[in-house]
C-alpha positions in Angstrom: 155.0 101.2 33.2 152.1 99.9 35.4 151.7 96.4 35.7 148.1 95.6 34.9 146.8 92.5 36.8 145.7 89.1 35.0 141.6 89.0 34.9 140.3 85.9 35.9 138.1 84.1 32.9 134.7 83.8 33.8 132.7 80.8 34.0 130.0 80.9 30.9 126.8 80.4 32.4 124.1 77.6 31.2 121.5 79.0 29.5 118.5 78.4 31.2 116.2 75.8 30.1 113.2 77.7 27.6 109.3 78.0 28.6 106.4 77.8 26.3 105.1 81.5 25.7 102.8 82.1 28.1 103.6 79.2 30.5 105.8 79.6 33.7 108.3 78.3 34.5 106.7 76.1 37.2 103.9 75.0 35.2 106.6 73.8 32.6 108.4 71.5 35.5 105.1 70.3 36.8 104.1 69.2 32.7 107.2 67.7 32.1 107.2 65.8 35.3 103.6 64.4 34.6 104.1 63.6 31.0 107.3 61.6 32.6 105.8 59.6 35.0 102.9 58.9 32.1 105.6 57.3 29.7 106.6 53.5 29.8 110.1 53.3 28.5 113.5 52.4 29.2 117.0 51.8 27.9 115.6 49.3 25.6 112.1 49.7 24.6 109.0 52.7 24.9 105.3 51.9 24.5 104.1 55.6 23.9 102.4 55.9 21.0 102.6 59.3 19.4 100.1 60.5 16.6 99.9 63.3 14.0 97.1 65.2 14.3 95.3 68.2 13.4 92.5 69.9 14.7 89.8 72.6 13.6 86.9 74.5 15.0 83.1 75.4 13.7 79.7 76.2 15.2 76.4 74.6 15.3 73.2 75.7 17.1 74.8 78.3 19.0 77.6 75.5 20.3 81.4 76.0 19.6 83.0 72.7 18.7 86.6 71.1 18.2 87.6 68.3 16.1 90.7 66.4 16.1 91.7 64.3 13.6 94.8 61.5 13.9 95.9 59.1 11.5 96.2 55.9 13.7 97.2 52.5 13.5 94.6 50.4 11.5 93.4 48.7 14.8 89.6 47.5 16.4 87.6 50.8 18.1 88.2 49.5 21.5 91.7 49.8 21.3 91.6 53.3 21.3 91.3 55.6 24.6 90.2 59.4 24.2 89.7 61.6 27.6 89.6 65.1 28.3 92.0 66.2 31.0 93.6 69.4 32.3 90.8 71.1 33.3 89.3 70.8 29.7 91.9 72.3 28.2 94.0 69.0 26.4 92.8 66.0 24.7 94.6 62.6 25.2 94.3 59.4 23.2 95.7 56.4 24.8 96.2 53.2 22.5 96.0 50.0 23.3 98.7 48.0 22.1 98.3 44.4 20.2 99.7 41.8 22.5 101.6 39.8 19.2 104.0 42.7 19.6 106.0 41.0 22.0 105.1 37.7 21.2 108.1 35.3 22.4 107.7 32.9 18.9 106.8 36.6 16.6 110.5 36.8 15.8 110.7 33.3 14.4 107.9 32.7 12.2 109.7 36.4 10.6 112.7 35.0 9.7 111.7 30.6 9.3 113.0 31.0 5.7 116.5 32.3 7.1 119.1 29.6 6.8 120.1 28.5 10.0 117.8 30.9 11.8 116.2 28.9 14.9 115.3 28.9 18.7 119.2 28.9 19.5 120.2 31.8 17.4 121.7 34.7 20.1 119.3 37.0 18.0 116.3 34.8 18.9 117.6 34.4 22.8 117.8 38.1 22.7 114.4 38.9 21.3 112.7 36.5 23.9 114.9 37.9 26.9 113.3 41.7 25.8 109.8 40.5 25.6 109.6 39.1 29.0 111.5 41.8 30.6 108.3 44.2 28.7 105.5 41.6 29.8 106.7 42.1 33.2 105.8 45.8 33.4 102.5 44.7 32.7 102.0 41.6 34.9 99.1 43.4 36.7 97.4 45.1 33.6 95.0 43.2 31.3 96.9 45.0 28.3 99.9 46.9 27.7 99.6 50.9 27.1 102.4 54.0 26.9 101.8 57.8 27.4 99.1 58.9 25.3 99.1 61.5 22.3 98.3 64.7 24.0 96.9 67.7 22.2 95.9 71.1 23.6 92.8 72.5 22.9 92.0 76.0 21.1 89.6 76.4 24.2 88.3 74.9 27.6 86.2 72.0 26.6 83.7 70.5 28.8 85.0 67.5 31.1 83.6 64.8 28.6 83.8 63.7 24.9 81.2 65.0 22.4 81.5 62.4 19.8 84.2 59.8 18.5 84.7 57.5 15.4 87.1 55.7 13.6 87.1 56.1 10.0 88.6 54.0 7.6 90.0 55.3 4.0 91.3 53.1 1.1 94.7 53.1 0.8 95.6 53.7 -2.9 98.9 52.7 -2.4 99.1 50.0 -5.8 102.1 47.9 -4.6 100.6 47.5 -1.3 97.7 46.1 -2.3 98.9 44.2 -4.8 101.3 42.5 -1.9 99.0 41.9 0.3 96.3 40.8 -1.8 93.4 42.7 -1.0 92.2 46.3 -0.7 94.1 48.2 2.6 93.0 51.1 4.1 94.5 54.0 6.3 92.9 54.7 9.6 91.5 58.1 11.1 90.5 59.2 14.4 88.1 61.7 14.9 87.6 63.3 18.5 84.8 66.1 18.9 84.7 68.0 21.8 82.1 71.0 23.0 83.2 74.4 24.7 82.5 75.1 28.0 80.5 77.9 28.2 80.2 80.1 31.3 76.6 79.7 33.5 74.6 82.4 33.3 74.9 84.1 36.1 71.0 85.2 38.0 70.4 88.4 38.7 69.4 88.4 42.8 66.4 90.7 43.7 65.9 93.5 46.2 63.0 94.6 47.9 62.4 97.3 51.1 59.1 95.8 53.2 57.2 97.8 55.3 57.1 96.3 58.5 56.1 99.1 60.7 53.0 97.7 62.2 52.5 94.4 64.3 51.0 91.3 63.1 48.8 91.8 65.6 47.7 95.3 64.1 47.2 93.5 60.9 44.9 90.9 62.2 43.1 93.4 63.8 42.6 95.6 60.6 41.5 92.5 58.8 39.0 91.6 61.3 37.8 95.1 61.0 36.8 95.0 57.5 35.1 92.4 57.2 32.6 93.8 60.0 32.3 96.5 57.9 31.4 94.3 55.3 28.4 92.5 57.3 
């Protein structure tokens, strides 16, 4: 009988990484890449604050319009960044966040009612050692932010916001109220933006002038009527 030779296995092959529908697979690189180098984080810590959202559309005065709506952290106006980017074609809202957040002493006025908790507890040491390695980052910022929530936009928007408010809703939520001790509320930030629409464009004009006499002939037949005329 013939001897039939081993086959070699083959290698599998990695599947290649998936693109958004519709996006290539260079503009998928060149996203990812940006939205990287937007993010602070590390091993240890991230200051990106991500957002649910939802957005709808309507029309007023001939004007198409977008709203976005994200339920944020119950923080003052100014700590909240919207921008149109991409070409007006994604909405980003960068927040600001509260500098008691890493607050060297936040961790111990927590836990002052733990027995045997204090300033030499490795947890404390720890805590303190994470916050100035964080404060560092932002040495040369007057506050510290993370990649903003990014949302893409039904349309391309002109380069600017429309309108923006932050609305605040009571939170019904009995036991937290009751802990707290007074009424709560739930925040929401609302984001209009307009559609770009396309210029108009002006029709040019065309015209044929007769120029087949001289200035000089003109004059001259102008003159020549109003002899006539006298």
């Amino acid at each position: 009988m013939p001897i039939t030779p081993a086959r070699k296995k083959r290698t599998p092959k990695k599947p290649a990484p998936s693109t958004p529908v519709g996006q290539s697979t260079e503009d998928g690189v060149a996203n990812l890449t940006s939205t990287m180098k937007m993010s602070v984080s590390g091993d240890f810590f991230c200051m990106d604050m991500h957002m649910p959202w939802f957005l709808y559309t309507f029309k007023y005065d001939d004007c198409e319009y977008c709203c976005v709506d994200f339920f944020a952290p119950t923080l003052p106006k100014d700590y909240f960044f919207p921008d149109i980017s991409n070409g007006g074609n994604t909405l980003s809202v960068t927040v600001r966040i509260p500098e008691f957040f890493t607050k060297e002493n936040r961790i111990l006025k927590a836990r002052k009612r733990v027995k045997g908790f204090n300033a030499n507890s490795t947890a404390v040491q720890s805590f303190k050692t994470a916050c100035a390695s964080i404060d560092e980052l932002y040495k040369f910022k007057d506050y510290k932010e993370g990649a903003p929530t990014t949302v893409p936009l039904p349309f391309t928007c002109l380069n600017r916001i429309h309108s923006w408010d932050v609305c605040g809703y009571k939170n019904r939520l009995g036991t937290l109220t009751d802990d707290l001790g007074g009424q709560q509320f739930h925040w929401c930030l609302t984001v209009t933006v307009q559609k770009l629409v396309s210029k108009i464009r002006v029709q040019g004009g065309f015209q044929i002038v007769d120029d087949s006499s001289s200035d000089e002939e003109d004059m001259d037949t102008s003159n020549n009527d109003g002899n006539n005329d006298s």
